[in-house]
C-alpha positions as CSV (number, residue, x, y, z in Angstrom):
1,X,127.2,122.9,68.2
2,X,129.3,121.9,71.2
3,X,127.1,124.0,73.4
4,X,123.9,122.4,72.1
5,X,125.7,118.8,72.6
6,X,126.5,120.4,76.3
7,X,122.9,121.0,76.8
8,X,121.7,117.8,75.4
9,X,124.2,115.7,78.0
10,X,123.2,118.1,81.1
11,X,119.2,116.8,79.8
12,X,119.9,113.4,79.5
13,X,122.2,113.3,82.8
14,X,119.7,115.1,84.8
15,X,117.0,112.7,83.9
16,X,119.2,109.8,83.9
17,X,119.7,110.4,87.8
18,X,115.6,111.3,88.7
19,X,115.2,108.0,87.7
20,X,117.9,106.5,90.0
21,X,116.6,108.9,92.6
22,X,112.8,107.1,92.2
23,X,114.4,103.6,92.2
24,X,116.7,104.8,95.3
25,X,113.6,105.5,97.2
26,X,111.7,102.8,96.1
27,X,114.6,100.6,97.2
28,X,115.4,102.6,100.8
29,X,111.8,101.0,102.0
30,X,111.8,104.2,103.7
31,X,108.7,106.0,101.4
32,X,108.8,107.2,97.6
33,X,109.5,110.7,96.3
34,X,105.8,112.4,97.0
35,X,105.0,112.5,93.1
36,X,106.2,108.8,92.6
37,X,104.5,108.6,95.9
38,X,100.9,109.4,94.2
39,X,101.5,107.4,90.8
40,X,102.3,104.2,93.1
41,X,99.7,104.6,95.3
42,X,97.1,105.1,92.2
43,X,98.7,102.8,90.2
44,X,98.7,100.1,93.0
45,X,95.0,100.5,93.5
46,X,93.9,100.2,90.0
47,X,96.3,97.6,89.3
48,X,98.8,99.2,86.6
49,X,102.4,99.6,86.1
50,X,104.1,102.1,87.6
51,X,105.9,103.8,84.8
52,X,102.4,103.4,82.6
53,X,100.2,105.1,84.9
54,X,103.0,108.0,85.6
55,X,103.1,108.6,81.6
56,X,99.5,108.8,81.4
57,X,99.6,111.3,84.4
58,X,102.2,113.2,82.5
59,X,100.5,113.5,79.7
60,X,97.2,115.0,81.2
61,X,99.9,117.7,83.2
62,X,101.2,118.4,79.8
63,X,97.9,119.7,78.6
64,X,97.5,122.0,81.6
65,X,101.7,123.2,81.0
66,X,100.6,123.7,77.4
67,X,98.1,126.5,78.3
68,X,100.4,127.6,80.9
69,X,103.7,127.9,80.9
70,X,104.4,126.3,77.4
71,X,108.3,127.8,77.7
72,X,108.3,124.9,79.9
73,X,107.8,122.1,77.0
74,X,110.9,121.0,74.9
75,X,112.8,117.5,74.4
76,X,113.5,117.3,77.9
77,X,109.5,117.1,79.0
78,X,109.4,114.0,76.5
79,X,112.3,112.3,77.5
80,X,111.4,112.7,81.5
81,X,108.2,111.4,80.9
82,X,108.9,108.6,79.1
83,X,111.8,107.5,81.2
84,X,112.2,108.2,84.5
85,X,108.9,106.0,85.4
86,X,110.4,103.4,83.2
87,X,114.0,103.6,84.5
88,X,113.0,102.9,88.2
89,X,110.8,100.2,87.1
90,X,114.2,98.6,85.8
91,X,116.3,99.4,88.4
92,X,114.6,97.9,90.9
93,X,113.7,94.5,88.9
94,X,117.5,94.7,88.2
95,X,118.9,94.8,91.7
96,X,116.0,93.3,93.5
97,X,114.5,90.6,91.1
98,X,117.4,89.2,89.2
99,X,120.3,90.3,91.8
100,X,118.7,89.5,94.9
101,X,120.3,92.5,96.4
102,X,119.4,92.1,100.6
103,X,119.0,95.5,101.3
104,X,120.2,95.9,105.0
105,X,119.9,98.7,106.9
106,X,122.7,100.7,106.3
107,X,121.9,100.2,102.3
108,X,118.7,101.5,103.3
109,X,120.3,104.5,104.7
110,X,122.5,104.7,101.4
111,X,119.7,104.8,99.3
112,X,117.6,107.2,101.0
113,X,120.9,109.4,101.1
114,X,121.5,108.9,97.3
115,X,117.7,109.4,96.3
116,X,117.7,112.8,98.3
117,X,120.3,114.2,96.8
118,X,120.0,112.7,92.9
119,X,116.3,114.4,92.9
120,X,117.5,117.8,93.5
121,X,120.9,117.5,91.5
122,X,118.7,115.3,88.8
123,X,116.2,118.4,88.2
124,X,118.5,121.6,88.9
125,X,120.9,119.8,85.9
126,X,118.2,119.3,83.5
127,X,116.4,122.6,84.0
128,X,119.5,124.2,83.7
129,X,120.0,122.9,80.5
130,X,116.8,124.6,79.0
131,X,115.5,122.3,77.3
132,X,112.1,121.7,78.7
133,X,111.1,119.8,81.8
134,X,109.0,117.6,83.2
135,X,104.7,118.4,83.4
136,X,105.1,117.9,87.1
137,X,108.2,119.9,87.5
138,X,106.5,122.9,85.7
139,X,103.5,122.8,88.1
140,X,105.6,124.9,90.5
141,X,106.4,127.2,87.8
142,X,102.7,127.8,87.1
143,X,101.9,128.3,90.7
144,X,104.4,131.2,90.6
145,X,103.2,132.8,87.3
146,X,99.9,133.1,88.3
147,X,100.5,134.3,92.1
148,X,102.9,136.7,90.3
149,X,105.5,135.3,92.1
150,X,104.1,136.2,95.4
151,X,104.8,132.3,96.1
152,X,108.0,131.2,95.4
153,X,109.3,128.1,93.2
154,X,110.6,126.4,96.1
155,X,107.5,127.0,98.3
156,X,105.4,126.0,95.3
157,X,107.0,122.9,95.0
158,X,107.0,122.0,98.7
159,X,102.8,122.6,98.5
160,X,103.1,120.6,95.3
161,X,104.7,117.8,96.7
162,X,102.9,117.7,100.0
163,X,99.6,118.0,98.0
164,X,100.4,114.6,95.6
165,X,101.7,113.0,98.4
166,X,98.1,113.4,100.5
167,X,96.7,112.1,97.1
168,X,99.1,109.2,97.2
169,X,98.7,107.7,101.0
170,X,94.2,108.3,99.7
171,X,94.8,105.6,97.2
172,X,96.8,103.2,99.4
173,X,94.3,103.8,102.1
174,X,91.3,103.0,99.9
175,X,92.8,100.0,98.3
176,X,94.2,99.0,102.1
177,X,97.4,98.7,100.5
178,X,100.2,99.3,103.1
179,X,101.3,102.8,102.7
180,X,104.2,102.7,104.5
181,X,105.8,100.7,101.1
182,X,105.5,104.2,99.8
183,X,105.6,106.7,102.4
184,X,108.2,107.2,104.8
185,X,110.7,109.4,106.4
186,X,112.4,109.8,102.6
187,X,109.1,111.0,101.2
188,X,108.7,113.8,104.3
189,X,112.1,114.7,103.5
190,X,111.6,115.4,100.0
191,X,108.6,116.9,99.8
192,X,110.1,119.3,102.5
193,X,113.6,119.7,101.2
194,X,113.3,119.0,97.1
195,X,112.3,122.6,96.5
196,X,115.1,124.3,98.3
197,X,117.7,122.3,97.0
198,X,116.5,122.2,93.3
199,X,116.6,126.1,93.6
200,X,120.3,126.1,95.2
201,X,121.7,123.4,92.6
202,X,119.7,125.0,90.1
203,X,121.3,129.1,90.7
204,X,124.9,127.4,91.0
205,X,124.3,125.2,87.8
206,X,123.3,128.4,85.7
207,X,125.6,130.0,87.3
208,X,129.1,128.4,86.1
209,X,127.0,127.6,82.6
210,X,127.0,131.8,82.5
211,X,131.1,131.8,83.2
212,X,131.7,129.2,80.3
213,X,129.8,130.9,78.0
């Protein structure tokens, strides 16, 4: 029991600090995570919310992951899609719209600092805890099952995230929305630097799980 309430906290934690990571970003003004990247540049030209338009996206991933890698479905998908969109969407109306918070430059830098390094820690801790993950998050996984891991996760997620991040400056473009509210230097950095970083978190996370157990 303690083990499964171990898991549970390492899910809920991990998720808990994607969405910081997403309102972070958001908040930096210095670009998006490249998936939240796409779903606000979609969103923003069909006029939805955020965190409704990533659920919808996360749902039609989930159909893919199901015929996939289904291994990657469990609580933890459900909870990541529900929330993390959500949880931005209230972070940033918290500290922007009812706080006022003036975000100077060196709270820019802060945030983009924070958001960097909650995405990676955010997913290594919840796929570590094995209890599914996010539709996105699994498209790397399926890239690698069906090259037979001739591409690796963390290159599969750096063509992942460079690919929805191309999808996400088309949609600003189109609706001549200015893309630079989305894309930045914090967007380039994740999409270049998520990957490794979720793998290194991720084999030291599974690692010291392994020495408790």
């Amino acid at each position: 029991m303690k083990g499964g309430n171990n898991r549970v906290v390492r899910m809920l934690v991990g998720i808990l600090l994607i969405g910081m990571c997403v309102a972070s970003y958001r908040m930096s003004g210095f670009g998006v995570d490249p998936f939240s990247c796409m779903n606000l540049g979609v969103s923003g030209c069909i006029g939805m919310s955020f965190g409704s338009w990533q659920l919808i996206v996360n749902a039609i991933l989930l159909v893919v992951v199901w015929f996939t890698v289904r291994h990657c479905i469990g609580p933890g998908t459900i909870v990541n899609m529900v929330f993390v969109g959500y949880t931005a969407d209230f972070l940033c109306w918290l500290f922007l719209d009812q706080m006022g918070l003036s975000v100077t430059m060196p709270l820019r830098i802060f945030f983009l600092a924070i958001g960097t390094l909650f995405a990676s820690l955010g997913c290594a801790l919840y796929m570590a805890a094995d209890m599914g993950i996010a539709p996105y998050d699994s498209v790397a996984f399926v890239v690698t099952k069906y090259t037979k891991e001739k591409i690796s996760f963390r290159a599969a997620r750096v063509m992942s995230d460079l690919l929805v991040m191309a999808v996400g400056i088309s949609f600003c473009l189109a609706a001549k929305n200015n893309v630079w509210e989305i894309v930045g230097l914090g967007t380039i950095v994740n999409a270049c630097c998520n990957g490794p970083l979720i793998q290194f978190f991720r084999g030291k996370f599974e690692k010291t799980i392994r020495q408790k157990a």
